[in-house]
DOZA-578105 format. One record per residue (C-alpha): residue number from 0; residue in three letters; z, x, y. Coordinates in nm, 4 decimals. Each point is the difference from the previous one (the first is absolute). Example, Ala and Ser with C-alpha at 12.3 -4.5 7.8 and 13.67 -1.06 7.14 Angstrom:
BEGIN
  nr rest        z        x        y
   0  Ala   0.7800   1.2300  -0.4500
   1  Ser  -0.0660   0.1370   0.3440
END
This chain:
BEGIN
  nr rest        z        x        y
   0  Unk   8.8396   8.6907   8.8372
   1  Unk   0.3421  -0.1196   0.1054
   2  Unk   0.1690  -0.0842   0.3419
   3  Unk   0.1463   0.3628   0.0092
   4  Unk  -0.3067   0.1518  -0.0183
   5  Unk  -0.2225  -0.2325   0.2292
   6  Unk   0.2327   0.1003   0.2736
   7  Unk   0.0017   0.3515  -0.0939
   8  Unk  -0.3228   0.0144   0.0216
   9  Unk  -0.0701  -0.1519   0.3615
  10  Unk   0.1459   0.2997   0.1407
  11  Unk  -0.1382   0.2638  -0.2259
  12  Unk  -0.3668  -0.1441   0.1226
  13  Unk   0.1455  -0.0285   0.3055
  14  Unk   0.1028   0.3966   0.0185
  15  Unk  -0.3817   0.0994  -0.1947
  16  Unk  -0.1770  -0.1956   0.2834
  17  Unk   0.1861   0.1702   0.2591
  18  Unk  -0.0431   0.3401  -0.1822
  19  Unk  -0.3750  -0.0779  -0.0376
  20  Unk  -0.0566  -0.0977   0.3764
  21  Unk   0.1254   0.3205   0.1524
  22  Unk   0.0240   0.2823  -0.2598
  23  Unk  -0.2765   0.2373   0.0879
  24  Unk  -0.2562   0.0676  -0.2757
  25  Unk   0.1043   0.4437  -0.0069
  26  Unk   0.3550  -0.1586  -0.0466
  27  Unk  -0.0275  -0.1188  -0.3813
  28  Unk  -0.3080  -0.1243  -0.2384
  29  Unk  -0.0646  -0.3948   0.0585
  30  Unk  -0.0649   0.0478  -0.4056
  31  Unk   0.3688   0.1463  -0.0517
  32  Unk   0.1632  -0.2264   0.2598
  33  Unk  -0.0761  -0.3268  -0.1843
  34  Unk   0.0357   0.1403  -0.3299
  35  Unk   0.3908   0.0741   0.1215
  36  Unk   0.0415  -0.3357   0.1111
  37  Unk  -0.1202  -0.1575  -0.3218
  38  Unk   0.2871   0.2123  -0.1484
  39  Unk   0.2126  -0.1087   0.2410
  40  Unk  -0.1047  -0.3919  -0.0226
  41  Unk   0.0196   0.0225  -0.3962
  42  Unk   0.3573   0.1982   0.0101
  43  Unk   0.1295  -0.2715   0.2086
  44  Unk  -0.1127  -0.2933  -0.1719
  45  Unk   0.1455   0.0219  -0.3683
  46  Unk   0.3174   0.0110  -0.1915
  47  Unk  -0.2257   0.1675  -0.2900
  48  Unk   0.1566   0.4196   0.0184
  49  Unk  -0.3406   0.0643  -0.1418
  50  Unk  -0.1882  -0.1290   0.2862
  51  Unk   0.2471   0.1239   0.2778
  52  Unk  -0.0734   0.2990  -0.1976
  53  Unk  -0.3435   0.0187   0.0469
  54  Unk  -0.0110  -0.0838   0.3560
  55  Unk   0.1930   0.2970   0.1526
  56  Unk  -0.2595   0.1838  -0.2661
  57  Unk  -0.2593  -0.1423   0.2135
  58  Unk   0.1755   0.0899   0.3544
  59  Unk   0.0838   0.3476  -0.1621
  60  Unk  -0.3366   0.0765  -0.0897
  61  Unk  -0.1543  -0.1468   0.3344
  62  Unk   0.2625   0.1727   0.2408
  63  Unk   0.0951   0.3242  -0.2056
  64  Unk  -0.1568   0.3157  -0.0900
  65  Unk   0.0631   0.0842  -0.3151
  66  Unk   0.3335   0.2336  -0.0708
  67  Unk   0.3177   0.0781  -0.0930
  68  Unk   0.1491  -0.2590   0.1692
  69  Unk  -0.2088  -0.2621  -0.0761
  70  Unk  -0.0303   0.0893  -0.3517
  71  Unk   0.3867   0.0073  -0.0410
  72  Unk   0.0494  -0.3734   0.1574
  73  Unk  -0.2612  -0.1436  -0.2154
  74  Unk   0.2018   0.1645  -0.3034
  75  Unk   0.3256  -0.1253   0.0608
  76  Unk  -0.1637  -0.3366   0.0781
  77  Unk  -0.1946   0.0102  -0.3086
  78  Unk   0.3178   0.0990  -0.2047
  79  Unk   0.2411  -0.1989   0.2067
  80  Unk  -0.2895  -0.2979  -0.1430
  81  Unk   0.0188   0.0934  -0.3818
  82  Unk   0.4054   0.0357   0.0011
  83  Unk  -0.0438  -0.3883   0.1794
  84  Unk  -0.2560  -0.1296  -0.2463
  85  Unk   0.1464   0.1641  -0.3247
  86  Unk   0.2761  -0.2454  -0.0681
  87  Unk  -0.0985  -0.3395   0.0493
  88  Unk  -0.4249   0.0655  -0.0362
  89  Unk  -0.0768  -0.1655   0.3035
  90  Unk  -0.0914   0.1276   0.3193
  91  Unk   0.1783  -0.3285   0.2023
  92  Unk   0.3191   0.0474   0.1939
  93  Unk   0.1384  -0.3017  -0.1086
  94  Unk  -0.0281   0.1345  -0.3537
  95  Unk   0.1703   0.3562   0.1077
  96  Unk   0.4299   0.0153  -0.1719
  97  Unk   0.1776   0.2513   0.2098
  98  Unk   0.0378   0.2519  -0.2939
  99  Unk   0.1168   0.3507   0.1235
 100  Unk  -0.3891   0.1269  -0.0481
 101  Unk  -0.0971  -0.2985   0.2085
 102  Unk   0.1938   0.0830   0.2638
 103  Unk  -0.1489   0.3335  -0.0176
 104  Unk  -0.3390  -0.0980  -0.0519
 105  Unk   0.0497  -0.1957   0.3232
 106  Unk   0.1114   0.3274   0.1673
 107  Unk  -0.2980   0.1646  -0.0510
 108  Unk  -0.2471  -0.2725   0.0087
 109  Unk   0.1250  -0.0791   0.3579
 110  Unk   0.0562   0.3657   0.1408
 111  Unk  -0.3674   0.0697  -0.1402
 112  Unk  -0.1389  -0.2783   0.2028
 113  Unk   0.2274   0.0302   0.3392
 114  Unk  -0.1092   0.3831  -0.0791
 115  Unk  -0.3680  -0.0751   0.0538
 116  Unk   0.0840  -0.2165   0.3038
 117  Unk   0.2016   0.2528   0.1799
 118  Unk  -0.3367   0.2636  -0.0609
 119  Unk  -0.2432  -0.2812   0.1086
 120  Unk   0.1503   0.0051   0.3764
 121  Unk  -0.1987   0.3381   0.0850
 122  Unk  -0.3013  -0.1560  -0.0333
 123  Unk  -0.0590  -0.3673   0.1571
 124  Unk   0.2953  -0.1383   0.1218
 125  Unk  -0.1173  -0.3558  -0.0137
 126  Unk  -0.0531   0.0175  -0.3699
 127  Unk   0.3727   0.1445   0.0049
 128  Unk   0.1465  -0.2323   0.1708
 129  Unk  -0.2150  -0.2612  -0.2330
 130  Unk   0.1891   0.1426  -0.2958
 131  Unk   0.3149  -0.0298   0.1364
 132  Unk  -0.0565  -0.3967  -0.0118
 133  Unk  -0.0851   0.1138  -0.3755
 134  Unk   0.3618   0.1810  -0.1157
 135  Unk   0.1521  -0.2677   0.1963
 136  Unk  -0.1787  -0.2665  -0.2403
 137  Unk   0.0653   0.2153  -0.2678
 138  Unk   0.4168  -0.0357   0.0485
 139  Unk  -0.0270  -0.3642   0.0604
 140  Unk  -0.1435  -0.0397  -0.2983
 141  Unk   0.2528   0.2371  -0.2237
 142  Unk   0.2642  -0.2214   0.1929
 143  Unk  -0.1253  -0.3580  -0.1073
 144  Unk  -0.1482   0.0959  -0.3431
 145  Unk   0.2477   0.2655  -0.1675
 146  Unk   0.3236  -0.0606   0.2322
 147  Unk   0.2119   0.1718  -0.2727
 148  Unk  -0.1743   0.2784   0.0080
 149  Unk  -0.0196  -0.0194   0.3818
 150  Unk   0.4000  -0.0263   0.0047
 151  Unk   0.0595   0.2910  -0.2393
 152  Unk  -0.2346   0.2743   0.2208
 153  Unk   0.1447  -0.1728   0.3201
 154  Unk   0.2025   0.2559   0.0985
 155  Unk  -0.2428   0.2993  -0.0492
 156  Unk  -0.2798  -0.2126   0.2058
 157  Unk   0.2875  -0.0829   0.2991
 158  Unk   0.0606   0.4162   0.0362
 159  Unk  -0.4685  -0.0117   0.0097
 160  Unk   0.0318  -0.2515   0.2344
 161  Unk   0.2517   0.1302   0.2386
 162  Unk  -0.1597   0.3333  -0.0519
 163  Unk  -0.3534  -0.1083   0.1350
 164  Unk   0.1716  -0.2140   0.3245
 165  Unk   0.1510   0.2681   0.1053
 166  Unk  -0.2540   0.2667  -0.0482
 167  Unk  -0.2265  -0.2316   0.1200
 168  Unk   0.1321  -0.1040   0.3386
 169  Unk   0.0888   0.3404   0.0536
 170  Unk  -0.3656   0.1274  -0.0413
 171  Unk  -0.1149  -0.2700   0.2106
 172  Unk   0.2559   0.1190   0.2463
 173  Unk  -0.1268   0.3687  -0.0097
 174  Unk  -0.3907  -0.1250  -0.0565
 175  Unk  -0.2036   0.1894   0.2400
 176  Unk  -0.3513  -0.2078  -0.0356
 177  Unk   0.0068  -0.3482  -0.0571
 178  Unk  -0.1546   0.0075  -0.3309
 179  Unk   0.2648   0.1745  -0.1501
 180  Unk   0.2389  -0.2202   0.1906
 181  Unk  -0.1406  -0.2676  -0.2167
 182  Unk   0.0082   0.1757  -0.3035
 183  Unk   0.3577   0.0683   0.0532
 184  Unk   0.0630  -0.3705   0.1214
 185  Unk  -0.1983  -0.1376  -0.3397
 186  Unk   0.2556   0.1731  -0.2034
 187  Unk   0.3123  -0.1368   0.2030
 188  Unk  -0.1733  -0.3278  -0.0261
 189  Unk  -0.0720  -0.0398  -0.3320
 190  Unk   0.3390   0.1781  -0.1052
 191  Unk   0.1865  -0.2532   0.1854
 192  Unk  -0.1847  -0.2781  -0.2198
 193  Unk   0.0695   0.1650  -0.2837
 194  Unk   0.3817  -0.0220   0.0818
 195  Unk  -0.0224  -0.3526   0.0582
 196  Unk  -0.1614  -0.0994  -0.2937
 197  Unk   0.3169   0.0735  -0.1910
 198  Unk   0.1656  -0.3111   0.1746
 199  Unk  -0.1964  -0.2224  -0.2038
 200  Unk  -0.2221  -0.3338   0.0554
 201  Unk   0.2021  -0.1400   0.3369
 202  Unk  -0.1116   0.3307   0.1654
 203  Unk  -0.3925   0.0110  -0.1414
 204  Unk  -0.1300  -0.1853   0.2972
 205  Unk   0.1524   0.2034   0.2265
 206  Unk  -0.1104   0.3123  -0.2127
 207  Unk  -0.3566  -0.1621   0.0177
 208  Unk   0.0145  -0.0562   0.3610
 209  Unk   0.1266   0.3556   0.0930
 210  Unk  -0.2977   0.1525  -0.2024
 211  Unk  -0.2214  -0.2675   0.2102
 212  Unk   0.1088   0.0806   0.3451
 213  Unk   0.0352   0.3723  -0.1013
 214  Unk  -0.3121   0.0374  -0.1593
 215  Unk  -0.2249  -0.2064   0.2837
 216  Unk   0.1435   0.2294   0.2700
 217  Unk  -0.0556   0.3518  -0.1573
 218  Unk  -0.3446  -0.1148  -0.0505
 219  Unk  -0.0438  -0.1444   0.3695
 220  Unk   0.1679   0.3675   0.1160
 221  Unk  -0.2644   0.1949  -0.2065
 222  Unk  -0.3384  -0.1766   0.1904
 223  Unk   0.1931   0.1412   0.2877
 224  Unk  -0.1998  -0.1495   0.3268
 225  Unk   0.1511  -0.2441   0.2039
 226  Unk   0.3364   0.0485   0.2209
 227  Unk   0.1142  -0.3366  -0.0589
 228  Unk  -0.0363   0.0422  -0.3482
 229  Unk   0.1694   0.3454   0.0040
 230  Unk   0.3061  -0.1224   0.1735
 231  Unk   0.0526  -0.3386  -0.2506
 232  Unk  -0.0245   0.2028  -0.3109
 233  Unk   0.1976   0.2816   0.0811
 234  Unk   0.2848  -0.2358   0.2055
 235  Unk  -0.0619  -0.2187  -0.3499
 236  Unk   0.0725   0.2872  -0.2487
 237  Unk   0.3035   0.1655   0.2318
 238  Unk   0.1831  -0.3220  -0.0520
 239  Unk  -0.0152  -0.1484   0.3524
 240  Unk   0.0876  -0.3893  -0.0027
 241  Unk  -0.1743  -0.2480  -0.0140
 242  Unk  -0.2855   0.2088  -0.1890
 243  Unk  -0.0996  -0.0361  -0.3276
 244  Unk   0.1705   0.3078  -0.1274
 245  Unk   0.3488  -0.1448   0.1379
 246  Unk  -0.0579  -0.3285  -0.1368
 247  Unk  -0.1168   0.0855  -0.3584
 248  Unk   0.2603   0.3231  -0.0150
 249  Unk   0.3081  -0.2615   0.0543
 250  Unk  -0.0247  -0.1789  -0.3485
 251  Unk  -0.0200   0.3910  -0.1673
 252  Unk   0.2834   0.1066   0.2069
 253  Unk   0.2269  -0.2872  -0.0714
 254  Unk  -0.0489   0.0584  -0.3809
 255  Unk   0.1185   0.3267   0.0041
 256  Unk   0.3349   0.1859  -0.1209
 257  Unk   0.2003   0.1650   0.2936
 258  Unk  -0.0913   0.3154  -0.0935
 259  Unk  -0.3868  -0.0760  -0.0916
 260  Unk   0.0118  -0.1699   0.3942
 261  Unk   0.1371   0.2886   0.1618
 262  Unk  -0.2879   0.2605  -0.1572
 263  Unk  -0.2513  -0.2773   0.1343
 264  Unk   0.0904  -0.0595   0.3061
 265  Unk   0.0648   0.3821   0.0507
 266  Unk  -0.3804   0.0188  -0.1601
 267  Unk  -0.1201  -0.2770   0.2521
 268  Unk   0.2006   0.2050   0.3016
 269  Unk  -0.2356   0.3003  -0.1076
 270  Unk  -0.3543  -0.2058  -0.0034
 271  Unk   0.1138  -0.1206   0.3106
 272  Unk   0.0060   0.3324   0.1444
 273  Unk  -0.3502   0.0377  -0.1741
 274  Unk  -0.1144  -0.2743   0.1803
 275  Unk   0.1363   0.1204   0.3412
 276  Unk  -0.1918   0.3297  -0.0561
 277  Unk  -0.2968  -0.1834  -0.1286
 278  Unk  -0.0054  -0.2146   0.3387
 279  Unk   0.0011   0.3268   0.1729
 280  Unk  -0.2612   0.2282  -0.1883
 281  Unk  -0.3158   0.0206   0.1510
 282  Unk  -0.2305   0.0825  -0.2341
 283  Unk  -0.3809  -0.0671   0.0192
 284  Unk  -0.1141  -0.2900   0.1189
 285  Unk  -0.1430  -0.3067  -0.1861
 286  Unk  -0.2432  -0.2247   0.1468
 287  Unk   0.1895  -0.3384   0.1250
 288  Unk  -0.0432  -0.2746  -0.2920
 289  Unk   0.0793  -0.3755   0.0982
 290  Unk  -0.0017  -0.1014  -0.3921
 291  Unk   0.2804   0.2173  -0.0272
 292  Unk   0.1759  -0.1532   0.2822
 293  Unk  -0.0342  -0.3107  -0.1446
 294  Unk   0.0792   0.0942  -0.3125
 295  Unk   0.3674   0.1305   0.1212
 296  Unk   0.0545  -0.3764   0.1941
 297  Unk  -0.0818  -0.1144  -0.2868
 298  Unk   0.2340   0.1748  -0.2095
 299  Unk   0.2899  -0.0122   0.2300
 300  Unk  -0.0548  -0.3870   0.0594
 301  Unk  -0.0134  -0.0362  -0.4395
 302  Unk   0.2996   0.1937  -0.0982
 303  Unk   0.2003   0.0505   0.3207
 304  Unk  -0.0211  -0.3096   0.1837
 305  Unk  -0.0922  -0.2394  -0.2457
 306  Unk   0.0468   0.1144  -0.3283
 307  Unk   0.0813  -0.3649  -0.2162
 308  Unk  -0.3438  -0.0168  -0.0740
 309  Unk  -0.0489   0.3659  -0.1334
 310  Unk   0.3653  -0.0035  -0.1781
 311  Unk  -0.0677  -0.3348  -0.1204
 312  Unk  -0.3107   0.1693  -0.2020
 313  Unk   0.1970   0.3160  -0.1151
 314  Unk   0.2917  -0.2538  -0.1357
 315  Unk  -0.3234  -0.1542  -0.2377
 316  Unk  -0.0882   0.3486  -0.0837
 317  Unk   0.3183   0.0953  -0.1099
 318  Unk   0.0504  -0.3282  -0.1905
 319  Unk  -0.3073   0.0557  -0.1808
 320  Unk   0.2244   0.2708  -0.1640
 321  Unk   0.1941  -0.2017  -0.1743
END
């Protein structure tokens, strides 16, 4: 247990709660559904490759039928593991050289994983957006522990990075339902961390608090329900100021090359457009919830008005790092 992963882990439980309160039982098995977040909890709480390892097993085997697919991502995780582990014994990224096999072994170990992610969003979305906070954890942690390794694959995880903003803000532009808008919108999200993390520890809070914000407003726009709610996390995730998704978006922004800024802002343009359309779908009603309500005031007051408090904790995460 460190600072990183207590907060981490707030708004994990925070997104299984929600996903518990108003998924429908014919929607996924109650069995299944906690058995992917204890993959997802256990992914995003260790530096250990071995454990991260075997807790997108866990969310594989609780989200995924069994196929090509799935059998190919836990092979190139499982080799991507063996080319990490061979030269140095351990299973520790602070104990990984970056060795040309390394590097490779880090290829595959992290497409295997992001592989099983990217299949786990057919099935519950709040367990995929749940796993997003994982990946994210799981590039923090390559970043602090193994930073030469980090540096040496930077440029191939930049072109992954860019790849999944843009794709993803321009699904979430074209997204029809709003489920797949947040599937879309998870991808942006967490791709936009991702590219981030390479600017080191003065940018980790503001990674941290991105995730957050992010990850608290998907969830909120899942239990669906309330207008008020509707309108703060939507207004939140397009950008709009003073909302949390302006406010925690700023530090990320600021960090960036010219180029990495233009394909994000060009990526936020899009998911603003999503949002737009989102505001604008009707799509079946959900009973009114005041929790949720509150839950968005709540939100907005915490990261968009007032955010020292919540930053102040993400700086202590981040530090924990190091």
């Amino acid at each position: 247990m460190n600072g990183l992963s207590g907060f981490l882990w707030v708004w994990i439980a925070l997104v299984a709660v929600l996903g518990w309160t108003v998924s429908t039982r014919d929607e996924y098995e109650r069995g299944r559904f906690f058995a992917a977040f204890a993959g997802v909890v256990l992914a995003a709480s260790t530096r250990d490759l071995l454990w991260i390892f075997v807790g997108f097993e866990v969310l594989s085997v609780a989200t995924l039928r069994l196929g090509a697919r799935t059998i190919a991502g836990t092979i190139a995780s499982l080799g991507g593991l063996v080319l990490l582990v061979i030269p140095g014994g351990a299973t520790d990224l602070a104990a990984v050289e970056p060795t040309t096999a390394v590097k490779l072994g880090l290829v595959l170990f992290v497409g295997g994983i992001v592989s099983r992610w990217l299949q786990s969003s057919g099935t519950d979305r709040f367990v995929f957006l749940g796993a997003g906070v994982a990946i994210v954890a799981v590039f923090i942690r390559i970043a602090a522990w193994s930073p030469g390794l980090a540096e040496a694959l930077e440029p191939m995880t930049w072109l992954a990075a860019m790849a999944g903003i843009f794709v993803g803000g321009w699904g979430a532009a074209l997204s029809a339902t709003t489920r797949s808008f947040v599937v879309w919108l998870t991808i942006a999200l967490v791709a936009l961390a991702i590219a981030a993390v390479a600017g080191g520890a003065p940018v980790l809070p503001h990674v941290l608090m991105h995730v957050a914000a992010s990850t608290v407003a998907l969830a909120l726009l899942l239990s669906g329900g309330s207008v008020l709610a509707l309108w703060l996390t939507l207004l939140s995730l397009a950008s709009f100021p003073p909302l949390p998704g302006f406010t925690t978006k700023l530090g990320l922004l600021m960090s960036f090359s010219p180029v990495t800024l233009t394909l994000a802002l060009v990526s936020l343009l899009l998911i603003g457009v999503g949002c737009a359309r989102a505001l604008g779908r009707r799509e079946p009603s959900e009973p009114a919830r005041l929790w949720a309500s509150v839950a968005a005031v709540v939100m907005s007051v915490a990261f968009g008005l007032f955010p020292g408090p919540m930053f102040g904790a993400a700086t202590r995460a981040a530090t924990a790092l190091f």
